[in-house]
N, CA, C and O atoms as a CHARMM CRD file, in Angstrom:
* protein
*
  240
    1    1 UNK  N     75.24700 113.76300 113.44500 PROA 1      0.00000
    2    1 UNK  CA    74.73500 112.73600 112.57000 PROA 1      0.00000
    3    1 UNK  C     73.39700 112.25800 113.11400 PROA 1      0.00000
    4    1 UNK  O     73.14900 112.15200 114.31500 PROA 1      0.00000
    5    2 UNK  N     72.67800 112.02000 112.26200 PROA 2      0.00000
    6    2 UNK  CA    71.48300 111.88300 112.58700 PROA 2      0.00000
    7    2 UNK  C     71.07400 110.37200 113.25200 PROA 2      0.00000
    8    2 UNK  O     71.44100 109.42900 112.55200 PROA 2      0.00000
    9    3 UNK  N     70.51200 110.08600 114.24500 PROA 3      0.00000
   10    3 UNK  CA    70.44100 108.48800 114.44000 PROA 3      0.00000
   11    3 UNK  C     69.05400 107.38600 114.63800 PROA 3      0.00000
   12    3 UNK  O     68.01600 107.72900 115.20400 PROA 3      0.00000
   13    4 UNK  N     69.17700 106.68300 114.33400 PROA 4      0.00000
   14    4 UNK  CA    67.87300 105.63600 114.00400 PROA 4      0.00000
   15    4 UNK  C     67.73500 104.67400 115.56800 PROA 4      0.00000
   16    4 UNK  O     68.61300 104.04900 116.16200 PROA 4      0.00000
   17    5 UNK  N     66.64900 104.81700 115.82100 PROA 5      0.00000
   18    5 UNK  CA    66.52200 103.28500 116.65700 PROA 5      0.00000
   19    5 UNK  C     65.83100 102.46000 116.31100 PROA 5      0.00000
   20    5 UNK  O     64.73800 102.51300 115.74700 PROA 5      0.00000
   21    6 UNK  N     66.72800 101.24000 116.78800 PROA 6      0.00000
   22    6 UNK  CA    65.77000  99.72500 116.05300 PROA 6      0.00000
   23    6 UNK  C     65.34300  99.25300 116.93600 PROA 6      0.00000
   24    6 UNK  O     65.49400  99.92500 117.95700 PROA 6      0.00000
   25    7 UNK  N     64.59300  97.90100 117.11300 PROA 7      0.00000
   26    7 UNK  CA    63.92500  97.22800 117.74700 PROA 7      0.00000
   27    7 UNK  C     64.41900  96.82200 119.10300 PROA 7      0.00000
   28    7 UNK  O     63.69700  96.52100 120.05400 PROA 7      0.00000
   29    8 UNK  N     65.68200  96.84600 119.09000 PROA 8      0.00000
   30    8 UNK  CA    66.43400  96.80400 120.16800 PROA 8      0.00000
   31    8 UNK  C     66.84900  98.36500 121.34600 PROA 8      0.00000
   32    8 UNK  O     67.68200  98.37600 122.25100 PROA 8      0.00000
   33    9 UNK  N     66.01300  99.42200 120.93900 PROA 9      0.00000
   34    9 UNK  CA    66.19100 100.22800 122.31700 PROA 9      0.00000
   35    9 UNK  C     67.57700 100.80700 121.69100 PROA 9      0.00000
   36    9 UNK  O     67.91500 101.61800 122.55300 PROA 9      0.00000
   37   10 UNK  N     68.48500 100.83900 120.75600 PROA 10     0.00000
   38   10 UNK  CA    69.87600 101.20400 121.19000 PROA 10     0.00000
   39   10 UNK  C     70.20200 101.83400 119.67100 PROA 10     0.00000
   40   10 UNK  O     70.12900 101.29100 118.56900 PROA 10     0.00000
   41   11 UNK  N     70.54600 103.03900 120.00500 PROA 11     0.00000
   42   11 UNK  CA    70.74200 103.82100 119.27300 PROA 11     0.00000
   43   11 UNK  C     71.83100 103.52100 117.88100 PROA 11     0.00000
   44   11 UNK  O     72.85800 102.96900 118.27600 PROA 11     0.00000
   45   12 UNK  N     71.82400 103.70300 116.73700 PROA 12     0.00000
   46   12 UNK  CA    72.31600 103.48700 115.65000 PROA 12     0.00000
   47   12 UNK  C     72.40500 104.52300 114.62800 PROA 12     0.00000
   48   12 UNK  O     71.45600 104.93600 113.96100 PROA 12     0.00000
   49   13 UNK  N     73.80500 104.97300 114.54400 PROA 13     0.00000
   50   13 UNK  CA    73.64300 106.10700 113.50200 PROA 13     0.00000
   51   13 UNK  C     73.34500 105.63500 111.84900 PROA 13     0.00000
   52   13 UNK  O     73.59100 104.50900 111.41800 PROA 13     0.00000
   53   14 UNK  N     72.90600 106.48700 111.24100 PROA 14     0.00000
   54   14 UNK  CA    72.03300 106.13700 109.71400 PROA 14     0.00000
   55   14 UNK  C     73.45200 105.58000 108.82300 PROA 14     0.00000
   56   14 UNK  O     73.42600 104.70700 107.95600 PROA 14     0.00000
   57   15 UNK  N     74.53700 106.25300 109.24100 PROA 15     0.00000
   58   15 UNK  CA    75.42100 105.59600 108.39500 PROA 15     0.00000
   59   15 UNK  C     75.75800 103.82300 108.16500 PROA 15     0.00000
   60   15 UNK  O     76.04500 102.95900 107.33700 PROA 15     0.00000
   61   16 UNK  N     75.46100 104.10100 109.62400 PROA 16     0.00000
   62   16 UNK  CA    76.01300 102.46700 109.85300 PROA 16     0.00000
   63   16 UNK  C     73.98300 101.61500 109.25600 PROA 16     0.00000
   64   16 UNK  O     73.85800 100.45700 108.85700 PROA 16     0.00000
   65   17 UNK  N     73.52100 102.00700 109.31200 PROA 17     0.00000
   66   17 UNK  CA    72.15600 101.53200 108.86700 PROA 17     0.00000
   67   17 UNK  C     72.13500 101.14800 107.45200 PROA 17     0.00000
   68   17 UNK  O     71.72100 100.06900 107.02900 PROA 17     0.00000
   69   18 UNK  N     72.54300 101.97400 106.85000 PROA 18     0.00000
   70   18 UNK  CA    72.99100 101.99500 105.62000 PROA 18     0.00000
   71   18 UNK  C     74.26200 100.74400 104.96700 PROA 18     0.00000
   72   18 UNK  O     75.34400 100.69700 105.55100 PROA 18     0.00000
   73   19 UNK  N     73.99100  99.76000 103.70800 PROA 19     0.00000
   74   19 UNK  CA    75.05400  98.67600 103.51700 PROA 19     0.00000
   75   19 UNK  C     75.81500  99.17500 102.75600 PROA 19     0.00000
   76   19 UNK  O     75.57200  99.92300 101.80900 PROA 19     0.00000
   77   20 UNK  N     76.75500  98.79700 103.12100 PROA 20     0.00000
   78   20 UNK  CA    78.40600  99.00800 102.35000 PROA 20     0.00000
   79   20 UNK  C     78.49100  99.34300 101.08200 PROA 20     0.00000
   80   20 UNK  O     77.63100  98.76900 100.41500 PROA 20     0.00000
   81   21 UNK  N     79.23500 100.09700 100.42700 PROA 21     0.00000
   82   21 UNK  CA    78.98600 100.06000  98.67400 PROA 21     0.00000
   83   21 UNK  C     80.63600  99.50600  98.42800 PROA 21     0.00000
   84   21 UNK  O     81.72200  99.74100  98.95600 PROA 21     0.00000
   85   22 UNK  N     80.26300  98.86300  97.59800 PROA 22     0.00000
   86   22 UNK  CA    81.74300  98.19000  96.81400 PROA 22     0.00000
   87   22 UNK  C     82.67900  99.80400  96.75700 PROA 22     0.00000
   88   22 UNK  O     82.48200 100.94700  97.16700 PROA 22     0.00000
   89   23 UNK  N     83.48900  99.26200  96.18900 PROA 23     0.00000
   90   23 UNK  CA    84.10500 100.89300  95.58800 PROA 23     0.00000
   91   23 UNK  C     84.11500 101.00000  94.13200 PROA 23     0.00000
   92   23 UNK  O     84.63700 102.00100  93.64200 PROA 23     0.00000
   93   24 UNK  N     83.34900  99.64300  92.97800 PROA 24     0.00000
   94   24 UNK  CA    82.87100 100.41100  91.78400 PROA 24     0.00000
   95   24 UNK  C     81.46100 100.95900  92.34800 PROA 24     0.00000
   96   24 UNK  O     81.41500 102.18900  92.37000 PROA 24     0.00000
   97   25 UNK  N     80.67700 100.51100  92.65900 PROA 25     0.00000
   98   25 UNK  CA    79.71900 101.01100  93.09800 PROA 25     0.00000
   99   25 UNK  C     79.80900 102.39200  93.74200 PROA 25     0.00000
  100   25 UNK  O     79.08600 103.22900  93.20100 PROA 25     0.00000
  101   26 UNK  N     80.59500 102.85100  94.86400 PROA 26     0.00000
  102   26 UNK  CA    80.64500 103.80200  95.47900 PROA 26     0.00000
  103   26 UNK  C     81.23500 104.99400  94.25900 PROA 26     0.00000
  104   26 UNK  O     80.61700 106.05300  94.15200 PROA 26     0.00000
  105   27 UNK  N     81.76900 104.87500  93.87300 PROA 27     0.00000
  106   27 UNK  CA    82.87000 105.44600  92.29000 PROA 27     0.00000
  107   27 UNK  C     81.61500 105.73100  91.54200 PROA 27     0.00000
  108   27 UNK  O     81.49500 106.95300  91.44700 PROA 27     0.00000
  109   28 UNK  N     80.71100 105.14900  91.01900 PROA 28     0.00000
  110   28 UNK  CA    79.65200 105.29100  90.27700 PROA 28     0.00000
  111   28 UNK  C     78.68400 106.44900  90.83600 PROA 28     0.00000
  112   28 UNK  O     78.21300 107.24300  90.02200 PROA 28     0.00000
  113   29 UNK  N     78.39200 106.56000  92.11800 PROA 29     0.00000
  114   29 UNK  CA    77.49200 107.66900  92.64400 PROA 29     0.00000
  115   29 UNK  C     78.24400 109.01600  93.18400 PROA 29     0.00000
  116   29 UNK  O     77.70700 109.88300  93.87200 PROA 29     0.00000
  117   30 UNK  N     79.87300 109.01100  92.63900 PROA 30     0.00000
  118   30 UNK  CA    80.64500 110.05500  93.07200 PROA 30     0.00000
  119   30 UNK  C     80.28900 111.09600  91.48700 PROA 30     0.00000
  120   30 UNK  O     80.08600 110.60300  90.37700 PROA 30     0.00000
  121   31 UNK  N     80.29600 112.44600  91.78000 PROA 31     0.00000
  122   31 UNK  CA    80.19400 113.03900  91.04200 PROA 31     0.00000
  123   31 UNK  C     81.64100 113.43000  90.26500 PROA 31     0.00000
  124   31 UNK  O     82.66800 113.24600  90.91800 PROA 31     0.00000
  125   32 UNK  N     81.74800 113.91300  89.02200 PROA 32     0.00000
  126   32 UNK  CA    82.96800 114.20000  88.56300 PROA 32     0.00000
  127   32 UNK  C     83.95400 114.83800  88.99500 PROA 32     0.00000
  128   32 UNK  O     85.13500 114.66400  88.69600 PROA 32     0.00000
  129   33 UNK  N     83.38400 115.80100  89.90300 PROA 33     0.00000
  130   33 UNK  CA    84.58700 116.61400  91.20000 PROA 33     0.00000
  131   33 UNK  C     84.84100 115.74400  91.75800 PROA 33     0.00000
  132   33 UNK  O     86.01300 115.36800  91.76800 PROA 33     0.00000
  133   34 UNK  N     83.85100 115.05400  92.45900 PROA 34     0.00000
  134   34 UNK  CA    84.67200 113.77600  93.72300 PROA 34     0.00000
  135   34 UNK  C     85.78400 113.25800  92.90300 PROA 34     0.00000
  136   34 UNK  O     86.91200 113.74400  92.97900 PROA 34     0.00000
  137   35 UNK  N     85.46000 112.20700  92.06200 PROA 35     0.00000
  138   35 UNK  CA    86.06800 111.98100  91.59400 PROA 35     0.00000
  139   35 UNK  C     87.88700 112.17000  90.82500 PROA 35     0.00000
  140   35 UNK  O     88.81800 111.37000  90.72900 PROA 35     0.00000
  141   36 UNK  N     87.73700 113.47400  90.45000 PROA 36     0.00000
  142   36 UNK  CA    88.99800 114.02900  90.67800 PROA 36     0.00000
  143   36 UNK  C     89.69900 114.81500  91.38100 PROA 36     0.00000
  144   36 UNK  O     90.77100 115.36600  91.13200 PROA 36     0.00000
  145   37 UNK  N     88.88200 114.84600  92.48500 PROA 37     0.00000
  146   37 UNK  CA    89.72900 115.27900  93.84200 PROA 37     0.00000
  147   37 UNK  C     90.19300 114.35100  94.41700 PROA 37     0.00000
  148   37 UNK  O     91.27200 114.49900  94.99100 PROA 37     0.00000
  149   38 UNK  N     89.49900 113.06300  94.44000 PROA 38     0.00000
  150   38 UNK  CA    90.12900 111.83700  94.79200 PROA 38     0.00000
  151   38 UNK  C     91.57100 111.21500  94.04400 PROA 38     0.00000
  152   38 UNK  O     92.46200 110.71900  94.73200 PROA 38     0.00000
  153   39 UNK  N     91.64900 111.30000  92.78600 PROA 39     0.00000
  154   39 UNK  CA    92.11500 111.12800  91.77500 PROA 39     0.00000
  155   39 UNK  C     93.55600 111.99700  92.33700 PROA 39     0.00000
  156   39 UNK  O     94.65900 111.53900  92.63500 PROA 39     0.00000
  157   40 UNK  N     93.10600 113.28400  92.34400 PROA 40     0.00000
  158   40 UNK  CA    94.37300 114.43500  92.85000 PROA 40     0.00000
  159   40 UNK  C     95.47100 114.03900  93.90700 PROA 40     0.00000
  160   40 UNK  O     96.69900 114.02100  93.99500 PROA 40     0.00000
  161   41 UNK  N     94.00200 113.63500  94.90700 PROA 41     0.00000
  162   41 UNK  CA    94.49100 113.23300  96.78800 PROA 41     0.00000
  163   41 UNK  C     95.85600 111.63300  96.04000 PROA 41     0.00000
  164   41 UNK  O     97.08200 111.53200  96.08300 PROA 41     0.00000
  165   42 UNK  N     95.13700 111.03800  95.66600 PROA 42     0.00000
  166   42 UNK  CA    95.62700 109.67400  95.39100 PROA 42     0.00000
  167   42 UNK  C     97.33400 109.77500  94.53300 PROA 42     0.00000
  168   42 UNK  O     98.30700 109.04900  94.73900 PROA 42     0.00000
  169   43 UNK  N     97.20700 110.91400  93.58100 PROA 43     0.00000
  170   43 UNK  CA    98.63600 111.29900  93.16900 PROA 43     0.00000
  171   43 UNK  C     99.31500 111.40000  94.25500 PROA 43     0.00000
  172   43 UNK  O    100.25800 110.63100  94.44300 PROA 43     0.00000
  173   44 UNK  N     99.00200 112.28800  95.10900 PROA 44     0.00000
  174   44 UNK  CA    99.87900 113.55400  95.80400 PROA 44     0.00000
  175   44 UNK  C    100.66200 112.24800  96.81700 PROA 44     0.00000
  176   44 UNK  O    101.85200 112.13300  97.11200 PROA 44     0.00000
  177   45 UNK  N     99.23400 111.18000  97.26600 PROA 45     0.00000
  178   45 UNK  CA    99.97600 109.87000  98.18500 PROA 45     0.00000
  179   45 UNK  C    101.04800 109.16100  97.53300 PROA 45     0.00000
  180   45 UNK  O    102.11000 108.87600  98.08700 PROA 45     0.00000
  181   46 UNK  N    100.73000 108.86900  96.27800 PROA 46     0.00000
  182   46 UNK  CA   101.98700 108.13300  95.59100 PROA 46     0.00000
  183   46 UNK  C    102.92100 108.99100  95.49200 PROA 46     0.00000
  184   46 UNK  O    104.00000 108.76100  96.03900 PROA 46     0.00000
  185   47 UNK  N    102.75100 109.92800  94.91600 PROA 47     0.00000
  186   47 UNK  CA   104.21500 111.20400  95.27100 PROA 47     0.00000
  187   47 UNK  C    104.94000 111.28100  96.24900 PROA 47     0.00000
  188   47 UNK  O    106.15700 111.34900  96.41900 PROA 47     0.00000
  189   48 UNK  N    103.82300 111.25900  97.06200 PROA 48     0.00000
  190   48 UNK  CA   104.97800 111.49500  98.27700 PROA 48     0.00000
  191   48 UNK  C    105.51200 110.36800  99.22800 PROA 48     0.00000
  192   48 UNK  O    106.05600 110.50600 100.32300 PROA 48     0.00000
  193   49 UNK  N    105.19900 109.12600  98.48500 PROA 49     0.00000
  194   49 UNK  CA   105.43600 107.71100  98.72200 PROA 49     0.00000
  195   49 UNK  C    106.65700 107.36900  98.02500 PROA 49     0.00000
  196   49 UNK  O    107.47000 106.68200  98.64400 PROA 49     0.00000
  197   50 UNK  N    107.00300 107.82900  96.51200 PROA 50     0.00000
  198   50 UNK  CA   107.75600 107.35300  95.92200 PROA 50     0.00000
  199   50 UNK  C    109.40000 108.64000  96.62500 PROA 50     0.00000
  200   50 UNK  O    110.54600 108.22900  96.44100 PROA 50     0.00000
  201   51 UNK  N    109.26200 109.50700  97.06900 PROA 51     0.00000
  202   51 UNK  CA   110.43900 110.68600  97.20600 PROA 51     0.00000
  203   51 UNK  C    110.83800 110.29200  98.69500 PROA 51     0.00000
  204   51 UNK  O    111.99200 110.38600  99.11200 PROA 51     0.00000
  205   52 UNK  N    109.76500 109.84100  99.45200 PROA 52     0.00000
  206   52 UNK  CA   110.17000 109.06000 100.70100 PROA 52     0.00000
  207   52 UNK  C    111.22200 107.51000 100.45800 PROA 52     0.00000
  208   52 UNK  O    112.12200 107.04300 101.15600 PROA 52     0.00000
  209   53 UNK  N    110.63300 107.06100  99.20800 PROA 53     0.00000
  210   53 UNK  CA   111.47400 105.67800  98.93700 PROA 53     0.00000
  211   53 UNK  C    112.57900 106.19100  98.24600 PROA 53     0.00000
  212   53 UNK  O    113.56500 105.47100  98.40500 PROA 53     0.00000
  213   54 UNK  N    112.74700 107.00700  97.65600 PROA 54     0.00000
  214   54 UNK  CA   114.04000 107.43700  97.13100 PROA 54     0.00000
  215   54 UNK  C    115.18200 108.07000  97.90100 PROA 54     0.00000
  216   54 UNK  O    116.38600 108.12900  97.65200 PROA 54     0.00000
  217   55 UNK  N    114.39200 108.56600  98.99400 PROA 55     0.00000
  218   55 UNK  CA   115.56200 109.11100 100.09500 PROA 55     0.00000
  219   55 UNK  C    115.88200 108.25400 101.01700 PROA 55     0.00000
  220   55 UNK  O    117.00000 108.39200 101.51300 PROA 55     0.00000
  221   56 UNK  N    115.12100 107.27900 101.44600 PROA 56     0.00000
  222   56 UNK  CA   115.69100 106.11400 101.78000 PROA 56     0.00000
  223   56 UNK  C    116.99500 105.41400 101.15600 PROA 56     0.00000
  224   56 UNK  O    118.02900 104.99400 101.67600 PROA 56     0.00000
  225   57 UNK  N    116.51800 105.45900  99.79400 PROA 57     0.00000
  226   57 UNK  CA   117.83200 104.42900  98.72600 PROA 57     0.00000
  227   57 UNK  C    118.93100 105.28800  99.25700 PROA 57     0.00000
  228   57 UNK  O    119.96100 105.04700  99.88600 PROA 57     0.00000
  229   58 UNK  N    118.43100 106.25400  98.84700 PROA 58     0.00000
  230   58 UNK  CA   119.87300 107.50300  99.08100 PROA 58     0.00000
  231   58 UNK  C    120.93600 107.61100  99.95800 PROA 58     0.00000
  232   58 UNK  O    122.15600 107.75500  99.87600 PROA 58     0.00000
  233   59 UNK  N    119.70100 107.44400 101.23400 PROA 59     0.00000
  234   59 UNK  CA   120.73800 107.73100 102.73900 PROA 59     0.00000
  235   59 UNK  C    121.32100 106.40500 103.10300 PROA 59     0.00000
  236   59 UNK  O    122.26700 106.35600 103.89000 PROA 59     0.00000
  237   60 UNK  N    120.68300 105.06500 102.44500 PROA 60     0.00000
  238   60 UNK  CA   121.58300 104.08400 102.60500 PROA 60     0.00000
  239   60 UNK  C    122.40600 103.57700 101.93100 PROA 60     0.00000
  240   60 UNK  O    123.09900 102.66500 102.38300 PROA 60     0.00000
């Protein structure tokens, strides 16, 4: 990663130089793949969130 120095002598990578984006904001500069790969990733977590809570009910 590439890194910046500021006035202070001490090294700073560009990411962190860079301010935060909301997440509509960040969502807005994702392209339509990002977007539904994220979309994909985000199923697969609840999926496998909800079969974990169900085998719980189960075994107790």
């Amino acid at each position: 990663m590439a890194s910046l120095v500021n006035s202070g002598n001490t090294a700073v990578r560009s990411s962190d130089a860079q301010p935060r984006l909301s997440t509509k904001n960040r969502s807005a500069n994702m392209t339509a793949l990002e977007k539904y790969r994220l979309l994909r990733e985000n199923r697969k977590v609840v999926r496998r969130q909800k079969l974990e809570q169900e085998k719980r009910q189960i075994s107790s």
